[in-house]
NUDREN-794913 format. One record per residue: residue in three letters; x, y, z of N, C-alpha, C in turn. Coordinates in steps of 0.02 Angstrom, whole numbers. Atoms other than C-alpha are relative to their C-alpha. Layout:
# NUDREN-794913
aa|n.X|n.Y|n.Z|ca.X|ca.Y|ca.Z|c.X|c.Y|c.Z
ALA|X|Y|Z|X|Y|Z|X|Y|Z
...
# end
This chain:
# NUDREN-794913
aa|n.X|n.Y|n.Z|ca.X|ca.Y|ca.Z|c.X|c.Y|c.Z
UNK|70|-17|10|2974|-1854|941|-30|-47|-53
UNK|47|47|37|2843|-1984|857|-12|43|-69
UNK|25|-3|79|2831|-1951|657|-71|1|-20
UNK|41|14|24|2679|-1910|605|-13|-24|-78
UNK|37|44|55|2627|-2026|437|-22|71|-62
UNK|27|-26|51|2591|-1955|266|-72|-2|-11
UNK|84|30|-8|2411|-2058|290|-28|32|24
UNK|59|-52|-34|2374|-1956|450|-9|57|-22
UNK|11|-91|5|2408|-1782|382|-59|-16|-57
UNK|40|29|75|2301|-1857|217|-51|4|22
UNK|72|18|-29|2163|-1917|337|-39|72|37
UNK|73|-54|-41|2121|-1752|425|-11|58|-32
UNK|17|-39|24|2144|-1640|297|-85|-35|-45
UNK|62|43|39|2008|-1760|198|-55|7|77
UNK|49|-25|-61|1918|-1734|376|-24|58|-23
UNK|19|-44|-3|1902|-1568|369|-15|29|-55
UNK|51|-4|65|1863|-1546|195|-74|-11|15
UNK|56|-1|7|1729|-1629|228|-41|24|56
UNK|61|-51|-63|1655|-1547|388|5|69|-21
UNK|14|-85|23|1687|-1371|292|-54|-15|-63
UNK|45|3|24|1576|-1451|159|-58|-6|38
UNK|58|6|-29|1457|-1513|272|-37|78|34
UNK|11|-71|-13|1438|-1340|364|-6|31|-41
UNK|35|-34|56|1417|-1262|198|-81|-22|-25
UNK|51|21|21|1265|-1372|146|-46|43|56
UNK|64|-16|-76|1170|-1318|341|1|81|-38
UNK|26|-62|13|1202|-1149|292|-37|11|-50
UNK|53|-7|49|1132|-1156|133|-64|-26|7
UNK|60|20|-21|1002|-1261|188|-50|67|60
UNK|25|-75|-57|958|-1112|336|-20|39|-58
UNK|19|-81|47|966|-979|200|-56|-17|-44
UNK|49|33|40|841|-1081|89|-54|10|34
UNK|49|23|-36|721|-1109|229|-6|91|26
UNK|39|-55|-4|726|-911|268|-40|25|-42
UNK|44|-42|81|701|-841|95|-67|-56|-27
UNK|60|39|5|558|-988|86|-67|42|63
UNK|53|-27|-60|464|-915|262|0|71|0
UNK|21|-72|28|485|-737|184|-58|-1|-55
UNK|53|2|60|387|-796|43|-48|-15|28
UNK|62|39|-29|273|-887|141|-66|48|48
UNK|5|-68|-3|236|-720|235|-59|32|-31
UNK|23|-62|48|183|-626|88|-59|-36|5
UNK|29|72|-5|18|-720|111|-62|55|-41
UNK|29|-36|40|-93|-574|-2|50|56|-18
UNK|-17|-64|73|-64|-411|-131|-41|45|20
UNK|46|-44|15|-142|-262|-118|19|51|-39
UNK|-31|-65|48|-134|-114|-238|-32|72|49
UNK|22|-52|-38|-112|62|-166|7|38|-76
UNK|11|-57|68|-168|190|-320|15|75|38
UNK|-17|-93|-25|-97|383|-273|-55|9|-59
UNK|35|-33|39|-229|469|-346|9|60|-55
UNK|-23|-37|42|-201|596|-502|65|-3|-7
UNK|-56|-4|27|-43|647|-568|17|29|-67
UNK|-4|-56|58|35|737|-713|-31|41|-14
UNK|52|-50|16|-70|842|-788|-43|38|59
UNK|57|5|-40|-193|830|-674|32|0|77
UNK|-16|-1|-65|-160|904|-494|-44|-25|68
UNK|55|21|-60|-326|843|-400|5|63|35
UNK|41|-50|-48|-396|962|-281|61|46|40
UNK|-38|-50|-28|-283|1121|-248|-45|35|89
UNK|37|1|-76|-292|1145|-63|3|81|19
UNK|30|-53|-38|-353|1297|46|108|38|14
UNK|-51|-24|-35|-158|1309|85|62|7|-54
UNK|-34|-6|47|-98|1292|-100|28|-74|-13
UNK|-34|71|-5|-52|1113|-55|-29|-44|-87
UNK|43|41|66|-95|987|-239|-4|-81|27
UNK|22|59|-14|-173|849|-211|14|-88|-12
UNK|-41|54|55|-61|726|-327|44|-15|44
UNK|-59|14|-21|84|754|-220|-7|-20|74
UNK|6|24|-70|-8|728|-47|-42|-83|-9
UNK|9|67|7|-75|570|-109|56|-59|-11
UNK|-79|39|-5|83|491|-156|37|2|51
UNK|-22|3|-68|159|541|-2|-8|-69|51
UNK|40|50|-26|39|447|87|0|-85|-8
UNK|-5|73|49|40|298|-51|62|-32|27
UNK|-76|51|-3|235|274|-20|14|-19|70
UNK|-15|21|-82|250|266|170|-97|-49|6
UNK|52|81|-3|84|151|164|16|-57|-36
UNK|-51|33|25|189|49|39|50|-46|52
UNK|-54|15|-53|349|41|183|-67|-39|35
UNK|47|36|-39|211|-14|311|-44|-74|-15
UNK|2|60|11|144|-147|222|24|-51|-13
UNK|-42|36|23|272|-225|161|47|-20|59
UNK|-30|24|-59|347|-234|333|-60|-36|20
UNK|44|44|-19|206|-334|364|-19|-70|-37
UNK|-18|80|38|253|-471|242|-82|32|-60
UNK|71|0|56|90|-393|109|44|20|-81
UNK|-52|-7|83|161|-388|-84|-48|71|-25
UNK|34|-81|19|103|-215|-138|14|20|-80
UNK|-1|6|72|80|-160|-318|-22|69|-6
UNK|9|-67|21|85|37|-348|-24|17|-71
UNK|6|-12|62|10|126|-471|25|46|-35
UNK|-53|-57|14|97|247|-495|69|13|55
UNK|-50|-18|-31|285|296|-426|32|71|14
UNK|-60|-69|7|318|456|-470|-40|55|-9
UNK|21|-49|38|251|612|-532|-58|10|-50
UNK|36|27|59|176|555|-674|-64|-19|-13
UNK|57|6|14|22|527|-741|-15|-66|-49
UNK|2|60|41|-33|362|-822|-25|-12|-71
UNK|14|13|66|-50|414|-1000|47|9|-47
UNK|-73|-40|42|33|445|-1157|-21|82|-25
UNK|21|-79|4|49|652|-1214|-38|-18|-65
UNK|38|8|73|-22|572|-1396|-86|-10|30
UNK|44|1|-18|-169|535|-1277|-76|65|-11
UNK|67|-49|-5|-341|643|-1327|-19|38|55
UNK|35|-15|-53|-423|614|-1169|58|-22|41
UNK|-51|29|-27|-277|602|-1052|-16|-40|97
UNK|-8|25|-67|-376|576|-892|-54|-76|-15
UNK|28|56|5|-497|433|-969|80|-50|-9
UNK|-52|64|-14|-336|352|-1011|55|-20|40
UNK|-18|-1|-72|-260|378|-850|-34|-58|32
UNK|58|18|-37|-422|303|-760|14|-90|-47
UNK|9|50|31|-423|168|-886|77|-51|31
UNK|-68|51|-13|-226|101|-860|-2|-12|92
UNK|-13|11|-50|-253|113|-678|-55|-63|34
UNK|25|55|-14|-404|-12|-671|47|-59|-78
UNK|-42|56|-7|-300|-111|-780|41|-37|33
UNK|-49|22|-30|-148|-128|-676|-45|-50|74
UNK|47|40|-87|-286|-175|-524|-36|-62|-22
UNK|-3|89|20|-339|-317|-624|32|-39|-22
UNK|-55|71|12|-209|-405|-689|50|-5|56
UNK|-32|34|-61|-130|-391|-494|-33|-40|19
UNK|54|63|-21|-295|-479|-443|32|-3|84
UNK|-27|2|-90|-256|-414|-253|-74|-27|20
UNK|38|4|-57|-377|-450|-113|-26|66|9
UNK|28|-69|-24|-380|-253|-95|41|37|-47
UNK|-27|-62|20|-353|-105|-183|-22|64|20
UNK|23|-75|-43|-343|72|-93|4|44|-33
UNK|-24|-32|52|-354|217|-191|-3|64|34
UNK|15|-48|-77|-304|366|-85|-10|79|-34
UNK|35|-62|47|-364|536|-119|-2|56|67
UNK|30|-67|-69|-407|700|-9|-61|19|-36
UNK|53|-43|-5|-564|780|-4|6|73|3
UNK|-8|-90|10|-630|962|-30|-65|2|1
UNK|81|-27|-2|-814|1061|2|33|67|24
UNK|1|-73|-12|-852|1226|-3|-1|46|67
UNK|-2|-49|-74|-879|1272|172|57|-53|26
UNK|-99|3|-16|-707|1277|267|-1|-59|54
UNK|28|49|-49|-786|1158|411|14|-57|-4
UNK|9|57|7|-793|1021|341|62|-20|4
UNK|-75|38|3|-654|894|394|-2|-77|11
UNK|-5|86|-15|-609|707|425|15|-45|-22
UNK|11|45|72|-576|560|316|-52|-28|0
UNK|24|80|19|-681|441|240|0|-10|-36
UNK|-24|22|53|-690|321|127|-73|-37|-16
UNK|64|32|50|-799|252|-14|3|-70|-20
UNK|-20|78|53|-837|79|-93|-73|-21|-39
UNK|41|12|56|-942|17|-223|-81|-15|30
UNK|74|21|-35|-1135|-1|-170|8|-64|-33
UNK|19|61|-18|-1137|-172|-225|44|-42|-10
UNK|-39|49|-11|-992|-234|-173|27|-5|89
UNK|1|-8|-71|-997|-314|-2|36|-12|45
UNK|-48|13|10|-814|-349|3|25|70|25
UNK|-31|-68|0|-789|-165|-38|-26|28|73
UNK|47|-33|-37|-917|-115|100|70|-29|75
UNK|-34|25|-48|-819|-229|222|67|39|15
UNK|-62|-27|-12|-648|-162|188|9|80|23
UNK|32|-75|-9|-708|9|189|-25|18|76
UNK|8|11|-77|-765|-10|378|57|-15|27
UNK|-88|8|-28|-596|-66|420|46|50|-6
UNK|-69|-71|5|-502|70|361|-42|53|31
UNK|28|-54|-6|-630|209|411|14|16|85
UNK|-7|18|-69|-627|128|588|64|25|41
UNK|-71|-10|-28|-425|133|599|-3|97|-1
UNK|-29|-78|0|-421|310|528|-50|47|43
UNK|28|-34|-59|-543|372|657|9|-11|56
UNK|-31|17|-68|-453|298|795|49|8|-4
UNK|-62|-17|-2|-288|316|759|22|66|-15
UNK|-23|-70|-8|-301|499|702|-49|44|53
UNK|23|-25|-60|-411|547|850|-45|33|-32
UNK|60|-31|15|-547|600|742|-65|40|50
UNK|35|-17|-64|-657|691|850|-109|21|-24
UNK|74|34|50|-824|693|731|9|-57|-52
UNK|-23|29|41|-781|542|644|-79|-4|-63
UNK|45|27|70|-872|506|477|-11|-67|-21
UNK|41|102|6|-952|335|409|3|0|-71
UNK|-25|2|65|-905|249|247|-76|32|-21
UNK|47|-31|50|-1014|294|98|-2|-37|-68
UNK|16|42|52|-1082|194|-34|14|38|-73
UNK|17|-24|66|-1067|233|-235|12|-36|-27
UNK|30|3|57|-1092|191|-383|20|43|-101
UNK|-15|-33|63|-1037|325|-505|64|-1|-21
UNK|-84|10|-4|-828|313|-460|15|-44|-68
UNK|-36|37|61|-748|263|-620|43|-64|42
UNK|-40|49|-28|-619|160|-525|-47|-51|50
UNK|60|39|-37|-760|82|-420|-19|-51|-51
UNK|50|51|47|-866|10|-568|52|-28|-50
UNK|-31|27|48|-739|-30|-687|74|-57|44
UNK|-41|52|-22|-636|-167|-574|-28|-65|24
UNK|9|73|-14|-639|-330|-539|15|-27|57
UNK|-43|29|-81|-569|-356|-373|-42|83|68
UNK|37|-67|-57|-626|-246|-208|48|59|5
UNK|-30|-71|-5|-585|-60|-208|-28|46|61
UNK|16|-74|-43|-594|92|-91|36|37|-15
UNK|-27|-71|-11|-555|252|-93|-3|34|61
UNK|-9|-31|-70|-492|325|60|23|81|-17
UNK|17|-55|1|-540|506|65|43|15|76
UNK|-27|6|-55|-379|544|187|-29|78|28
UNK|31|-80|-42|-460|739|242|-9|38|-57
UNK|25|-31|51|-509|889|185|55|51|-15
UNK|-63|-63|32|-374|1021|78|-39|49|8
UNK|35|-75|-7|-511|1132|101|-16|21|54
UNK|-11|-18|-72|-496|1146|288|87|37|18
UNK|-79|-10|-9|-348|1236|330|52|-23|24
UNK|-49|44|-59|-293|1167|483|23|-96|-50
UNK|-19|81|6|-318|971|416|63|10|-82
UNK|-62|-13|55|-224|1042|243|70|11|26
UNK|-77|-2|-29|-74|1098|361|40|-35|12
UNK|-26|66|-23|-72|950|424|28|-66|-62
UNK|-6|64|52|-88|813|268|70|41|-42
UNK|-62|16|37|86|902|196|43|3|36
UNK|-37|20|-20|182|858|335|15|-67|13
UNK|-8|68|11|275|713|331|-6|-29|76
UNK|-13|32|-36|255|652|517|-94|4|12
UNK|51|18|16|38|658|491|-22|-11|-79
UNK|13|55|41|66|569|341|14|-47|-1
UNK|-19|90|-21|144|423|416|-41|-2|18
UNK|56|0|-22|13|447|539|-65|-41|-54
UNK|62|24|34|-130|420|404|38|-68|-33
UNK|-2|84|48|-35|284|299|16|-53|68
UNK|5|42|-49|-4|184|465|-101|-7|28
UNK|55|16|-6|-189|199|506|-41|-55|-57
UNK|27|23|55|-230|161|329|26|-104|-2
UNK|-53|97|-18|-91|-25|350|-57|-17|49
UNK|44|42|-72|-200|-42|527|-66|-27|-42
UNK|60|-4|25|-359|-39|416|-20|-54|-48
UNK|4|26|36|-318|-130|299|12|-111|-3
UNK|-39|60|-25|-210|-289|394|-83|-33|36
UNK|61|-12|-21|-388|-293|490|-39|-30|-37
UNK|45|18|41|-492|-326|343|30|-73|-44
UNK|-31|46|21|-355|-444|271|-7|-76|63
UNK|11|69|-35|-372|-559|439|-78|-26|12
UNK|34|5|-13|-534|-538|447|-49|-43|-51
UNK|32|24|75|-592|-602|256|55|-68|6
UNK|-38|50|21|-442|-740|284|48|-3|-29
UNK|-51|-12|25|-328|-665|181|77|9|20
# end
């Protein structure tokens, strides 16, 4: 049998060294070029604000439901949804909690206050600030949502979401945004806001509904539709 050489065994291990380097570089090069076109993706920010918290329960519903905890709901699975859509999202809250300290005086001015901070130093394209509604007669139901009378940004985005959430939850009297003016979180930001008024706690039926978790995907998927919408539509 022919001898193979000290040279050849030399030469192909030095081969294959280097084609297991080379095949290392492609992969790294691949993995570079995904985690680059994930970033690339993210192509705006928006902030979703859960409305109240701590202290402060927001609007106790017809069914006992609080209004803190069906807003967050909402907030975190509209969160999931956008973010599967490549959008960088910036909460204002995570938890429970309320955005002040207990040394706080006024605990809901300085609530109100840290939460248009956090919405300007993200400097999104959009910020949603989700909330439920309530009126005295039991009738009244639907979402909608508000934005600043003279912001025509806000007005825009605000038609986009009102649109999704009256088509996608089968609204059957739908409602039409609504201008203001007096909203603390309205006037005191720098970037475009709405408040999406997801129904009313003071309807029974729509309260039954907003604390289950499979028509609160429902609304925060309308709310993503509403919002992706206004994001292609401004360029963002």
């Amino acid at each position: 049998m022919k001898k193979i050489s000290m040279e050849t065994i030399l030469g192909v291990l030095l081969f294959a060294g280097l084609g297991l380097l080379f095949t290392r570089g492609i992969q790294k090069t691949a993995g570079e070029a995904v985690t680059e076109e994930k970033q690339a993706a993210v192509t705006a920010t928006v902030v979703i604000d859960a409305g109240h918290g701590g202290s402060d329960p927001g609007k106790i519903g017809i069914n006992g439901a609080r209004e803190k905890e069906v807003n967050l709901a909402i907030a975190e699975e509209l969160k999931a949804c956008l973010e599967e859509a490549g959008i960088q999202v910036v909460m204002t809250r995570s938890d429970a909690g309320g955005l002040y300290q207990e040394s706080d005086e006024n605990k809901k001015q300085a609530d109100m206050r840290a939460r248009c901070a956090i919405i300007d130093e993200a400097g999104a394209e959009l910020t949603v600030s989700v909330h439920q509604n309530s009126y005295p007669a039991e009738s009244v139901r639907g979402p909608q949502v508000f934005y600043h009378a003279q912001s025509s940004e806000g007005q825009k985005a605000a038609a986009c979401l009102q649109e999704a959430l009256n088509q996608e939850l089968s609204i059957t009297r739908p409602r039409e945004i609504k201008a203001n003016n007096t909203y603390y979180i309205l006037k005191k930001t720098k970037t475009p806001v709405v408040i999406a008024e997801c129904g009313f706690l003071s309807n029974y039926e729509e309260a039954e509904k907003l604390t289950t978790k499979d028509y609160q995907k429902q609304v925060a998927h309308a709310l993503c539709s509403g919002i992706l919408a206004y994001l292609e539509a401004s360029g963002g």
